[in-house]
C-alpha positions in Angstrom: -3.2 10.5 -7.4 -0.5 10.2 -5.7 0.2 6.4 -3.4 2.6 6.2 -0.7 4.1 2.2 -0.3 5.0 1.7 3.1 7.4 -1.6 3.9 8.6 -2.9 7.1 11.0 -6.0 7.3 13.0 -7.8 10.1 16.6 -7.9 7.7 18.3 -11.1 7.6 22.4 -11.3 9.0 23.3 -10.7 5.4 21.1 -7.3 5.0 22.1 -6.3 8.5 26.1 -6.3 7.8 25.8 -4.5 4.3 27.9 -1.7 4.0 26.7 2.2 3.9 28.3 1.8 0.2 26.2 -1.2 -0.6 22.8 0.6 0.8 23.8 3.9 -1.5 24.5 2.0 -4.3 21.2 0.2 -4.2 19.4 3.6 -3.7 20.6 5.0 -6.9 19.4 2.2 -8.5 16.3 3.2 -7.0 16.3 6.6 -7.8 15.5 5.3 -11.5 12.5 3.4 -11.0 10.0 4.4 -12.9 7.0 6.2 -11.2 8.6 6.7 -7.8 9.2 10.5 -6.5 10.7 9.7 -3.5 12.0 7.5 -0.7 12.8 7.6 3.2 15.0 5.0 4.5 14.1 3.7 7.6 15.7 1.5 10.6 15.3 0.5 14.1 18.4 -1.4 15.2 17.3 -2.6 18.1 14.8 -4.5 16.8 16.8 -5.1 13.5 13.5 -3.7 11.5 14.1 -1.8 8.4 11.6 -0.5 5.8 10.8 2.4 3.4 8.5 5.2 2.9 7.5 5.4 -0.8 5.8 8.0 -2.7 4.8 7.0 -6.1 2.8 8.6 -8.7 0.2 6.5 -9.3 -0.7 2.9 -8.0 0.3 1.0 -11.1 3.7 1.9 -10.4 3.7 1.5 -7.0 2.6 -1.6 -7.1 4.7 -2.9 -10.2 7.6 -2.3 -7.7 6.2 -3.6 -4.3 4.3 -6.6 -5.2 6.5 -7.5 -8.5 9.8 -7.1 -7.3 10.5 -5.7 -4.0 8.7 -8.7 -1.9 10.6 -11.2 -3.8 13.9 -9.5 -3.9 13.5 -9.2 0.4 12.5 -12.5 0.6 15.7 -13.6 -1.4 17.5 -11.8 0.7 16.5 -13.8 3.8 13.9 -10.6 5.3 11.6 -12.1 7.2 8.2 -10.7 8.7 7.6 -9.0 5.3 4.3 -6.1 5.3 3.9 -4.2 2.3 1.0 -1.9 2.5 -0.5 0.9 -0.3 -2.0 4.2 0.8 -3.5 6.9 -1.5 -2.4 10.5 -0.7 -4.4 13.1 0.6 -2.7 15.8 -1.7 -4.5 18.9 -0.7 -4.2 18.4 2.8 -0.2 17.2 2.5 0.6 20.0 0.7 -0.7 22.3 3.5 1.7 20.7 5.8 4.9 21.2 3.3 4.7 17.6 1.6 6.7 17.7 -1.6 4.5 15.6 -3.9 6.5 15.7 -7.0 10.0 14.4 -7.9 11.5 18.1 -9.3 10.6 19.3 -5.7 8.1 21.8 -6.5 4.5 21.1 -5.1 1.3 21.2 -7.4 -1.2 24.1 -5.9 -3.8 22.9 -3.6 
């Protein structure tokens, strides 16, 4: 079953001035990790709140990454009101509604 990790973080002055550069190269880093399908950046300015949408394949892997290496890496990077939270998918029901639940792109039949 499919898990989605969702993390919100309030960045430190040092995350908040990296470059766009910086924030690509860490994504294709990313892109390697193993278990994960997919992930949506996210960013409120105002507020100085960034986080990510994950979509894993399975909960092992979801939580290898969250619990053993993203929380510490944001913490070392001075993040500060840290929330990383795990959610299994409803895959029938996101598929009706155009999710893309696999990392080649093409949805499993509901």
């Amino acid at each position: 079953m499919a898990i989605v990790l969702q993390v919100n973080f309030v960045a430190s002055p040092a995350q908040d001035s990296q470059t766009a550069d910086q924030r690509e190269a860490r994504a294709r880093l990313l892109a390697n990790q193993p278990g994960l399908i997919w992930k949506v950046w996210i960013s409120d300015a105002a507020t100085k709140t960034r986080g990510g949408i994950y979509l894993f394949t399975d909960r092992a892997s979801a939580e290898a990454w969250g619990d053993a290496t993203l929380r510490g890496t944001l913490e070392a990077a001075g993040a500060t009101n840290i929330s990383i939270r795990y959610f299994d998918v409803n895959e029938a029901a996101s598929l009706i509604t155009h999710a893309t639940l696999r990392r080649d792109g093409v949805a499993a039949a509901a």
